[in-house]
C-alpha positions in Angstrom: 31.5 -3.5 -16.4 29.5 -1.3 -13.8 26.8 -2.2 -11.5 23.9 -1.4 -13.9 25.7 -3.5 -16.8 26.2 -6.2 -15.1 22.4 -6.4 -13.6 21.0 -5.9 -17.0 23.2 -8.7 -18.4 22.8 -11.1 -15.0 22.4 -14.8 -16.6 18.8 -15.5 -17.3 17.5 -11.7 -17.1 17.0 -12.1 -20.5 14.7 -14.5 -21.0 12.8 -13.5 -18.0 12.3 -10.1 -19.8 10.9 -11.9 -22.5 8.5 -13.8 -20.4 7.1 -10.5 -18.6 6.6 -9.7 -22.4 4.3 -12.9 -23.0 2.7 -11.9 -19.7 1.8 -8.2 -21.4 0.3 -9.7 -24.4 -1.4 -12.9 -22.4 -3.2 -10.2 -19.8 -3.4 -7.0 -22.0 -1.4 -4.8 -19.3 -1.4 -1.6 -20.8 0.3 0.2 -18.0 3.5 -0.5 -15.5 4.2 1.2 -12.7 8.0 0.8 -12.0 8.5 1.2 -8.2 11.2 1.3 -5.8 11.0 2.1 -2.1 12.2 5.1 -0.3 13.9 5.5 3.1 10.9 5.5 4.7 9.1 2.6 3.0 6.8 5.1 0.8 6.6 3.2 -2.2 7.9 5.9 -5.1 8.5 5.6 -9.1 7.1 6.6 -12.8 4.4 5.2 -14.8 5.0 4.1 -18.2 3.0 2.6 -20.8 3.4 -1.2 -21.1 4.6 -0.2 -24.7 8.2 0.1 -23.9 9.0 -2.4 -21.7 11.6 -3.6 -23.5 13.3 -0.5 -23.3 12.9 0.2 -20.0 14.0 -3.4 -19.1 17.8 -2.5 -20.9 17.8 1.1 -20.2 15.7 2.2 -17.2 14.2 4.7 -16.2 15.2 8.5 -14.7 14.2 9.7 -11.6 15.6 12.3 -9.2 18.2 11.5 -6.3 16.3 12.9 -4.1 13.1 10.8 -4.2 15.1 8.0 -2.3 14.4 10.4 0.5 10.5 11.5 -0.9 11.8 15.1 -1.9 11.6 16.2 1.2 12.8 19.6 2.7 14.5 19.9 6.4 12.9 22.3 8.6 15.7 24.6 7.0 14.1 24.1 4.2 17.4 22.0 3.0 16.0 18.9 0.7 17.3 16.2 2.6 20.2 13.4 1.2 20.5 15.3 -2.6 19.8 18.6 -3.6 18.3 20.0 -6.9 22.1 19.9 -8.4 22.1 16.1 -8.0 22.6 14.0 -10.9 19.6 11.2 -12.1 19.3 7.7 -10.5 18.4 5.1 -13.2 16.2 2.8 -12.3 16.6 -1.5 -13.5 13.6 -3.0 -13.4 13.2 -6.5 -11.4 11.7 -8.7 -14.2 11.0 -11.3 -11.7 8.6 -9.3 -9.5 6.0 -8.4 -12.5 2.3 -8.8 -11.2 -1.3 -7.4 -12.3 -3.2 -5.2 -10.1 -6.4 -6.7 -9.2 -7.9 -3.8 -8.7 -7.4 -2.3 -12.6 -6.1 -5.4 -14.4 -4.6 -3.0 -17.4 -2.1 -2.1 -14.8 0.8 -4.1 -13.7 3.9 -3.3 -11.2 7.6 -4.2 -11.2 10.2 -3.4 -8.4 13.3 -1.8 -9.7 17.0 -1.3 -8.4 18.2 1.6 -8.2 21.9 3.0 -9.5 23.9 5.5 -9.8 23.4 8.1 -13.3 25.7 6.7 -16.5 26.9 10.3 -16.3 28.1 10.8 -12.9 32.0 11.7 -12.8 32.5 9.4 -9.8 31.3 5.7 -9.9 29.0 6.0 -12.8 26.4 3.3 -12.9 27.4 1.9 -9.4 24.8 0.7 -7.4 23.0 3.6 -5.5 23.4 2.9 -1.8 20.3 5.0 -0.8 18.4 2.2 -2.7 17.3 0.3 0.3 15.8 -2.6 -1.3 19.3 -3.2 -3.9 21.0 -3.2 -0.4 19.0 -5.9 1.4 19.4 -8.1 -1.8 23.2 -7.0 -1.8 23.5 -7.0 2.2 21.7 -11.0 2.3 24.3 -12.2 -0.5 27.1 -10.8 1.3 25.6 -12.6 4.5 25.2 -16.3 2.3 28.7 -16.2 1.1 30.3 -15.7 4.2 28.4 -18.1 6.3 28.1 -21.5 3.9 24.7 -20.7 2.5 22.7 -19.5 5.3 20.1 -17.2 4.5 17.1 -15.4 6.0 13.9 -16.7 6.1 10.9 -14.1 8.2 7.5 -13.4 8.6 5.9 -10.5 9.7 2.9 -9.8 11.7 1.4 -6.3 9.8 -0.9 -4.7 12.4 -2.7 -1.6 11.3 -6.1 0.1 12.1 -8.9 1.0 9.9 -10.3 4.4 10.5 -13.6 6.2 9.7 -13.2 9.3 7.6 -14.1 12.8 8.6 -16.4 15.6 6.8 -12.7 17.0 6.6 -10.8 14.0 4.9 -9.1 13.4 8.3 -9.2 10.3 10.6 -13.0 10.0 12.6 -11.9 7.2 15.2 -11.6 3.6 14.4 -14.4 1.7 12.4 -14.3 -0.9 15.0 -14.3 -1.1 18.9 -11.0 -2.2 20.8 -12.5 -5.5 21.5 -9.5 -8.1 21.1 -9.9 -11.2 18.9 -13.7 -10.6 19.0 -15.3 -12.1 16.0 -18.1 -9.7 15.9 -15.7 -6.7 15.8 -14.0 -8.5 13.1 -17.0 -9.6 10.8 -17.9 -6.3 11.1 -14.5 -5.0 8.9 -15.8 -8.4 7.1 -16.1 -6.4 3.6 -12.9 -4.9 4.0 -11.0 -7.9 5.2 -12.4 -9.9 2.2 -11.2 -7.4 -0.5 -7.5 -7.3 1.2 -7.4 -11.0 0.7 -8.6 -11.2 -2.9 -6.5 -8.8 -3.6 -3.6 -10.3 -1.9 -3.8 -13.6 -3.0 -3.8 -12.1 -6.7 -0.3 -10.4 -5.9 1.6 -13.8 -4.6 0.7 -13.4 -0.7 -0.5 -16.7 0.7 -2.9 -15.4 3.7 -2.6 -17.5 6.5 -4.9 -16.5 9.3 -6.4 -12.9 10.7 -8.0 -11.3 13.7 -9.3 -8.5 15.4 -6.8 -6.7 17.7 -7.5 -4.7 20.9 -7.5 -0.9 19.4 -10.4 0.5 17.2 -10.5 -0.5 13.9 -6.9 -3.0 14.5 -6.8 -6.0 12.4 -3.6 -8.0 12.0 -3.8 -10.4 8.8 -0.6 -12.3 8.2 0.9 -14.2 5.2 3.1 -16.8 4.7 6.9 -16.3 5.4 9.7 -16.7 3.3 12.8 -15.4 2.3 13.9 -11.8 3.6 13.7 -9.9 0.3 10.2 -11.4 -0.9 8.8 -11.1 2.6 10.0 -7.3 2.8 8.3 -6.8 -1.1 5.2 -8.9 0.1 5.1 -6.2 3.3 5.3 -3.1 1.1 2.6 -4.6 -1.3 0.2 -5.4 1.5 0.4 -1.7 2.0 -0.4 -0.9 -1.3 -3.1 -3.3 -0.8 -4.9 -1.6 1.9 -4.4 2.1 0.8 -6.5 0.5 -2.1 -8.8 -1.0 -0.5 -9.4 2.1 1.9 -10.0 4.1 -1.1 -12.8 1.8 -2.3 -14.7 1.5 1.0 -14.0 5.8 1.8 -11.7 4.7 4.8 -8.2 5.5 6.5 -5.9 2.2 6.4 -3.7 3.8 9.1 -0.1 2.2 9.4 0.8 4.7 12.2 2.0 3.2 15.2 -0.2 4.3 17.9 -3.1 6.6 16.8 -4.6 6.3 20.2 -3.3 5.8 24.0 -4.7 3.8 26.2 -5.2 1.0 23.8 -2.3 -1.1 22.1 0.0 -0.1 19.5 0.2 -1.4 15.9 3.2 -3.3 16.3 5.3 -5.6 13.3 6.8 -8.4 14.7 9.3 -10.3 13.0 9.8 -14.0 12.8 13.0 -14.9 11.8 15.3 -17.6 11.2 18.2 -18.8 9.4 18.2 -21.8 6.9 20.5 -24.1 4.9 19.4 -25.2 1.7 15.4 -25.5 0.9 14.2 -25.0 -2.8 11.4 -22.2 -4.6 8.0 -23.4 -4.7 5.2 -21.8 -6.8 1.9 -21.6 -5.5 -0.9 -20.4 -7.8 -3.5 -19.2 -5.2 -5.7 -20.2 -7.5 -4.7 -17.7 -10.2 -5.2 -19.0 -13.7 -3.8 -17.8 -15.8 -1.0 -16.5 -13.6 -1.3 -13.0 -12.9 2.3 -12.3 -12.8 6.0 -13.9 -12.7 6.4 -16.9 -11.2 9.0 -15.6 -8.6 5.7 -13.4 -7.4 4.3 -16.6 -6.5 7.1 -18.8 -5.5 7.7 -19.3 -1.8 11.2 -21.6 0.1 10.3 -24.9 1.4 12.4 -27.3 3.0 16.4 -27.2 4.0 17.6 -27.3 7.7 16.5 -24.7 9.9 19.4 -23.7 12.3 17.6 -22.1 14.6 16.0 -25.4 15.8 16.8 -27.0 19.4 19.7 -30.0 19.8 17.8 -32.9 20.1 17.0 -33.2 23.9 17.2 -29.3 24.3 14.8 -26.3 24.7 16.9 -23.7 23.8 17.3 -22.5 20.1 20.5 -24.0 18.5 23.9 -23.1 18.8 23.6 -20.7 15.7 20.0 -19.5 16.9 21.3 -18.4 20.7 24.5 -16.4 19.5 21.6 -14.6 16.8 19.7 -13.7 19.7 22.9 -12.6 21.5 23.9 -10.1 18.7 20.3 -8.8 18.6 20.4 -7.9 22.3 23.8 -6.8 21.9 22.5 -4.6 19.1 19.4 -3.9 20.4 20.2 0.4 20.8 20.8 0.3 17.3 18.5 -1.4 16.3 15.0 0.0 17.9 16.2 3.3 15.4 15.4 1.1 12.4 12.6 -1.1 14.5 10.8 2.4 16.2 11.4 5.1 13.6 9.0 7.5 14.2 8.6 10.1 17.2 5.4 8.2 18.0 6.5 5.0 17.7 7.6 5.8 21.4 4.3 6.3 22.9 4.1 2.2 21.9 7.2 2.4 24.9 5.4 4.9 27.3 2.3 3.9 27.2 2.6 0.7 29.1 0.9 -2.2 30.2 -0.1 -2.9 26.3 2.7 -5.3 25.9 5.0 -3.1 24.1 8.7 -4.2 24.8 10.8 -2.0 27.0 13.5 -4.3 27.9 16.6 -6.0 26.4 16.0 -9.6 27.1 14.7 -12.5 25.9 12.4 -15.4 26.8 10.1 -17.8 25.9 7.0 -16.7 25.2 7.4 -14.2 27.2 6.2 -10.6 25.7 8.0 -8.4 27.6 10.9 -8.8 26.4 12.5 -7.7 23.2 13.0 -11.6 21.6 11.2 -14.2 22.5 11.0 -18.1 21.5 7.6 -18.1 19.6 7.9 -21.9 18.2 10.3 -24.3 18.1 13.1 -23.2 15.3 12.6 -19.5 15.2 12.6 -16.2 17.7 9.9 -13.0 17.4 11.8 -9.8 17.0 9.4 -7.4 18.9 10.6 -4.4 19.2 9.2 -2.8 15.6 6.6 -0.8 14.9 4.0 -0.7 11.5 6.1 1.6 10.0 8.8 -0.1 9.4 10.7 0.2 6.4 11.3 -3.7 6.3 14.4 -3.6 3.9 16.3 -1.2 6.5 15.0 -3.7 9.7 15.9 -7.2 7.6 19.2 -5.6 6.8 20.2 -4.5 10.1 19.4 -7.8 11.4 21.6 -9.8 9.1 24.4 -7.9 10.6 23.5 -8.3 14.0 22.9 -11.9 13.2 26.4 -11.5 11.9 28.5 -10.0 15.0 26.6 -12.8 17.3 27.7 -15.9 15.0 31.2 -14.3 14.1 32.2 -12.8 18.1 30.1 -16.2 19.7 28.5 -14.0 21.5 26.4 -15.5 24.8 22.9 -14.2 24.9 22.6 -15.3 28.6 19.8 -17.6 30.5 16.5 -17.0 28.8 14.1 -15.2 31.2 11.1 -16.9 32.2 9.4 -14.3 34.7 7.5 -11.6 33.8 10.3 -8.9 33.2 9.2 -6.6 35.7 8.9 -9.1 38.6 12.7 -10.2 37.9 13.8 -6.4 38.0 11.6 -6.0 41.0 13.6 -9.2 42.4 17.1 -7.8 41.7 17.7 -8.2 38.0 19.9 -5.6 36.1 18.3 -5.2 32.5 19.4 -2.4 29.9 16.5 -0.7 28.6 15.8 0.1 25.1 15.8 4.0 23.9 12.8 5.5 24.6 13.0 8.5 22.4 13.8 8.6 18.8 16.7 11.3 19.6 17.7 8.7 21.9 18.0 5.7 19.7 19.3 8.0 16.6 22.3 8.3 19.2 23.0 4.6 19.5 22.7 3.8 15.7 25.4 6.7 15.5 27.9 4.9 17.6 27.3 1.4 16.7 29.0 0.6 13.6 27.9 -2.9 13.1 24.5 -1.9 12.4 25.2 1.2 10.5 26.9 -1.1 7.9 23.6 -2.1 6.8 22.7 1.5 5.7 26.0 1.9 3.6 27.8 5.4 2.2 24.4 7.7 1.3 22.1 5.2 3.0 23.1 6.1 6.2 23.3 10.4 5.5 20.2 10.2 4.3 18.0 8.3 7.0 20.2 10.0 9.8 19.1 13.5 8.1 15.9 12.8 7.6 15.1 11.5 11.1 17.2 13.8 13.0 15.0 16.4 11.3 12.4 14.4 12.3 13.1 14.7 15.7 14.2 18.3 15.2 10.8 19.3 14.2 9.2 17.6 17.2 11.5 19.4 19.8 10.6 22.5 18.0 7.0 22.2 18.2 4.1 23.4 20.4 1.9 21.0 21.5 -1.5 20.8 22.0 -0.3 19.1 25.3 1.9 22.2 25.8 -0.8 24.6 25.7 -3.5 22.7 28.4 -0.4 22.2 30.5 1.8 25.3 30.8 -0.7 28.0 29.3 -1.7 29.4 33.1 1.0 27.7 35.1 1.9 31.3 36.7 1.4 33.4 38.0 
């Protein structure tokens, strides 16, 4: 049996394939788009008419290689990970992950996995490892198996920035000022907040609080956390959320790291921790009828949290503290996956904004990389708002992996200000501060490239090396001013 059999005849499918059936009928969907997410977290896929859902549930749909990696061409004008000689990926759909849009309730959209064409000479109908969503959900089984159940439970803190819109179509500064948590600033993105929310809550994310950040137009509204794969598809439907919304109020949702210097970054935390045991919970959100699956709406509660202190103790528990010790171990690695556009490194140069530089970790202390931010789990700082979440959640698992496996000792937490201790004498590493830079440690570290398996890892290493390519071979604005009459 190959991959795609065996997901199309996992136990249950079946009958969930029927319910997303009674859901058609119950909400009159006339539309589905079937989605997947591509190596840079652009949500890609087809449309197809709610008609043949049955058919597409048991035979999929076909899509090109290549759009794993958006179609895009090198700067040699190479399309990157597949060319137009590749074969067809098919794509499964995720039963489970059926919801209504709010926004045009005759649509609905389902996440698919991705595999390999029926037809293909090698490994036909194997999973297609450029599918970075099929390899979180493969990557976080692997990980529960081998560690007695533990699993991934994280939340993440989305910032982003709502700009004004141009004559031209092109970003007009932010809506708002750079006033941080200022309540007048944030009633006055009010409408647009609002909308998020309704629409949000009508997809499965619970919202938990909100506020105004300190760049114009920067809101950070955050929903609850859960396990890794639901919080990565709740991440990549908030997007789809706010390019929505953006379009209905003639705005820019901007998830580019840092539009502006001089004023913070639009950072992605991650809260994470790992959990024994717990069970799914729906929560309606009010929604009746249910505007989707129950999975949509279902959220872990309970278990043991391993992260939490020994009784008596401050520091995380004996699971949590060799976690922390694989991330900093890792850390090179990792700030490819966390920081994975050239600008996410003016977040790093531009400092003073809270940005971490450093490979250390602390409690509450936000200049370094990890910090303690409650009792029972640690904030993963160094990521960006463009984060493809699936790539970042994977390659934490196996760092998470390496420290619990090797032991591994992530030292005394650090309590001063980072740059104080370095001023009295302490020896830090630094992260990379280029994108070229952290490309180069991802390449050597062989832990973390395990979560971008086979393809996965050709095609994000050839699409951000010719990322990075393009940017050394460009003239800057900041080129021009500076060198244009440096001589005579």
């Amino acid at each position: 049996m190959t991959d795609l059999e065996a997901h199309v005849s996992a136990k249950g499918r079946k009958e969930l394939v029927k319910q997303v059936r009674a859901k058609i009928n119950e909400l009159d969907i006339k539309y589905i788009y079937y989605q997947f997410v591509s190596v840079t977290g652009r949500i890609v896929g087809k449309g197809i008419p709610a008609d043949h859902w049955e058919a597409i549930a048991e035979k999929g749909f076909q899509l090109v290689y290549g759009s794993t990696a958006n179609l895009f061409t090198d700067r040699h004008k190479r399309y990157i990970g597949y060319g137009p000689e590749a074969s067809e990926l098919v794509g499964i759909p995720d039963p489970e992950t059926f919801v209504q849009l709010p926004w045009d309730k005759r649509v609905a959209r389902v996440f698919c996995t991705c595999f390999r064409n029926r037809e293909e000479r090698k490994n036909p109908g194997g999973h297609l490892t450029s599918d970075c969503r099929g390899n979180l959900r493969i990557l976080h089984n692997e990980f529960q198996k081998k560690h007695k159940g533990l699993s991934l439970r994280h939340g993440c803190e989305p910032e982003m920035m709502w700009l004004k819109k141009g004559a031209d179509g092109l970003p007009d500064g932010g809506f708002s000022k750079p006033n941080c948590y200022h309540i007048d600033q944030f009633e006055k993105l009010r409408p647009v907040f609002m909308r998020v929310i309704e629409y949000a809550n009508a997809m499965g994310l619970d919202m938990i609080q909100g506020d105004h950040e300190d760049a114009p137009g920067q809101l950070e509204l955050n929903f609850m956390f859960d396990d890794c794969l639901r919080t990565a598809d709740r991440l990549t439907t908030y997007r789809q959320i706010c390019a929505q919304v953006a379009r209905e109020f003639d705005l820019i949702a901007c998830f580019m790291p840092k539009p502006f210097m001089g004023v913070s970054a639009s950072g992605c935390h991650h809260n994470l921790s790992l959990w024994r045991g717990g069970e799914d919970v729906v929560n309606d959100l009010h929604n009746k009828p249910l505007p989707g699956m129950k999975d949509v709406f279902s959220y872990r509660k309970g278990g043991e949290n391993t992260f939490m202190p020994l009784k008596g103790q401050a520091k995380p528990g004996p699971i949590g503290l060799h976690c922390i010790g694989g991330v900093i171990k890792h850390l090179g690695a990792l700030t490819a996956l966390g920081s994975s556009t050239v600008n996410s490194y003016r977040r790093l140069w531009d400092t003073g904004f809270w940005a971490p530089v450093f490979a250390d970790w602390g409690y509450q202390n936000r200049t370094c990389a990890l910090r303690i931010s409650a009792p029972g789990r640690f904030e993963y700082r160094s990521v960006d708002a463009a984060v493809n979440p699936y790539l970042m959640a994977g390659a934490l698992l196996k760092a998470f992996d390496d420290g619990i496996t090797s032991k591994l000792d992530p030292g005394e937490p650090e309590e001063r200000n980072i740059y104080e201790a370095m001023s009295a004498g302490k020896k830090v590493k630094k992260l990379p501060m280029s994108l070229g830079e952290s490309l180069d440690h991802l390449a050597a570290d062989e832990v973390i490239k395990e979560a971008l398996p086979d393809e996965m890892y050709r095609v994000f290493s050839h699409y951000k090396r010719d990322e990075w390519e393009r940017f050394m071979a460009t003239v800057t604005p900041w080129d021009l001013e500076t060198y244009w009459d440096c001589l005579p």
